[in-house]
N, C-alpha and C positions, 0 to 999 in steps of 0.2 A: 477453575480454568488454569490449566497451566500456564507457566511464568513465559515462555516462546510465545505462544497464542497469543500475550495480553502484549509483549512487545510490539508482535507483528499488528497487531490492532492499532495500536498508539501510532506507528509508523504509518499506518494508512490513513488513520485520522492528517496526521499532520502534512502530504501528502495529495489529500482529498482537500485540506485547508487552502494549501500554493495552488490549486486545479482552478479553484475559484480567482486568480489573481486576473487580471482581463491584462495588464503588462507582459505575461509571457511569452518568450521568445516561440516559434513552432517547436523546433529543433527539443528546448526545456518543458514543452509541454509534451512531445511525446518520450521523452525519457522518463518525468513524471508518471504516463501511463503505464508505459511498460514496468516500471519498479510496482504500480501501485498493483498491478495485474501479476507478478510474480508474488507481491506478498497475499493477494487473494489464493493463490495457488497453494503457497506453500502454508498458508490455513487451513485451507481444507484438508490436506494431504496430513497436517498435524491433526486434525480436527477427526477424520477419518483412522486412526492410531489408535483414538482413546477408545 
């Protein structure tokens, strides 16, 4: 797996971890989505390369 791939993984992981926080503001929970929903994106579109 490429060295991009595995980054963008680790960043969703951690990410997906804050998603679970029940403390978040709306505003930082949907910015969290949207980052977590750009780095699905831009996996696949790497994923889709190989």
């Amino acid at each position: 797996m490429p060295a991009r791939i595995r980054h963008l993984r680790a960043i969703l992981a951690s990410i997906n971890e804050q998603l679970q926080q029940n403390d978040l503001r709306p505003e930082a929970r949907d910015y969290l989505q949207r980052t977590a929903d750009a780095c699905r994106a831009a996996i696949r579109d790497l994923a889709v390369r190989l």
